[in-house]
C-alpha positions in Angstrom: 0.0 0.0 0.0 1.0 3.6 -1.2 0.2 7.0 0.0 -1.8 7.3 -2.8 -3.5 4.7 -2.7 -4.1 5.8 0.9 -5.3 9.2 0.0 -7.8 7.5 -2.9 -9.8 5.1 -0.3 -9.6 8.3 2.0 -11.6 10.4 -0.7 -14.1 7.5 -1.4 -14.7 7.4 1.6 -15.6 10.8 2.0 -17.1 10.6 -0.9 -19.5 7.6 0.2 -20.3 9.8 3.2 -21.0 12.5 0.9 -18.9 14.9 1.6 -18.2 17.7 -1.3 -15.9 19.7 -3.2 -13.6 16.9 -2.4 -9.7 18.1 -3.3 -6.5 16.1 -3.1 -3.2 17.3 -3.0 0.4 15.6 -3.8 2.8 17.7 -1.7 5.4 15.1 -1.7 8.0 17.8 -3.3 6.6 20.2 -1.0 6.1 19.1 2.7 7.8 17.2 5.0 4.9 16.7 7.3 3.0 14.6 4.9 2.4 13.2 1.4 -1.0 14.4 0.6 -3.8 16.5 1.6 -7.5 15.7 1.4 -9.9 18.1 2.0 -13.6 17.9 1.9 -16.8 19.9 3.0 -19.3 18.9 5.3 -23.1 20.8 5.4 -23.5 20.4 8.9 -21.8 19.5 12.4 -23.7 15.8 12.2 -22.3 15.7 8.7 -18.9 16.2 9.9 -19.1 13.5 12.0 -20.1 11.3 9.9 -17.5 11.8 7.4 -14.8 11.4 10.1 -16.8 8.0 11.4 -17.0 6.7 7.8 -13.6 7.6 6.5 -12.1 5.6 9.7 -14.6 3.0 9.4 -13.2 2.2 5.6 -10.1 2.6 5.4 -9.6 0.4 9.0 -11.6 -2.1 7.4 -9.7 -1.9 4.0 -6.6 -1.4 4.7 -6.0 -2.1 8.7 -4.5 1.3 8.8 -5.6 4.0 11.8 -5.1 7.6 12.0 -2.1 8.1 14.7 -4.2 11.5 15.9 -7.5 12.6 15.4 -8.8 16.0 16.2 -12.1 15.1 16.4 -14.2 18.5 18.1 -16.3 19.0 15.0 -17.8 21.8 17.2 -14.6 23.4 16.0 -16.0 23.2 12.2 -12.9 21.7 11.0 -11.5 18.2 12.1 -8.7 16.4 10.9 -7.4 12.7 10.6 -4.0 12.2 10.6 -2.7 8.7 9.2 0.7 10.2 8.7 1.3 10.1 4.8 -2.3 11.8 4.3 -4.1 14.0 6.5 -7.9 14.2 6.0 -9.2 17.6 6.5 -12.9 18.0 6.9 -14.6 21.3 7.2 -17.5 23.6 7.0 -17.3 25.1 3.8 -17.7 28.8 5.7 -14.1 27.7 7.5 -13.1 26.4 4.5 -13.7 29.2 2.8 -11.9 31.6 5.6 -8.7 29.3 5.8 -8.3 28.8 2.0 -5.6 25.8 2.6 -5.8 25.5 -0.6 -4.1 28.9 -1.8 -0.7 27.3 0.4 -0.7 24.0 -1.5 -1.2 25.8 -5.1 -2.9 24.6 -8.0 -0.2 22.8 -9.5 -0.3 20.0 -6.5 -3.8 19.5 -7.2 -4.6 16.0 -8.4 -7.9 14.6 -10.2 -9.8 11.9 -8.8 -11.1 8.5 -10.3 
């Protein structure tokens, strides 16, 4: 198992949970904190739960792998899962739109989907 492949059961995940506006970013070249970035929108607080339970939930069961931390106060709007070489970001899409994490990791890191 990859990061990659990591970060792509990550983003079905949220995707199955249906999150939106799901983005994934390869900042291999850029970071040394992590490989990639995932960040989704969530509509609601209960929503942001749910994508944190289901996104656990799947990639436990499909690839036996945990996050090592989990900031998991959604009343904060923005929650993350950390499994090392991805972190999961999941946020409101007013915080989302207030912290633009997205303007620090650029459009060239952004990567499409399948």
């Amino acid at each position: 198992m990859n990061s990659l492949e990591l970060a792509k059961t990550c983003a079905s995940a949220a995707a199955d949970a249906k999150a939106t506006e799901i983005a994934l970013y390869d900042l291999r070249h850029s970071s040394s904190i992590t490989d990639f970035a995932l960040v989704c929108t969530a509509t609601s607080v209960p929503h942001l739960r749910a994508v944190l339970r289901d996104v656990d939930k799947l990639v436990g069961e499909r690839l036996n792998l945990y996050p090592v931390y989990a900031e998991r106060t959604p009343q904060a709007l923005w929650s993350v899962l950390d499994y090392v070489d991805v972190m999961v970001h999941v946020m409101t899409a007013e915080i989302r739109d207030f912290y633009s994490l997205e303007t620090f990791w650029g459009e060239e890191n952004k990567r499409e989907l399948e």
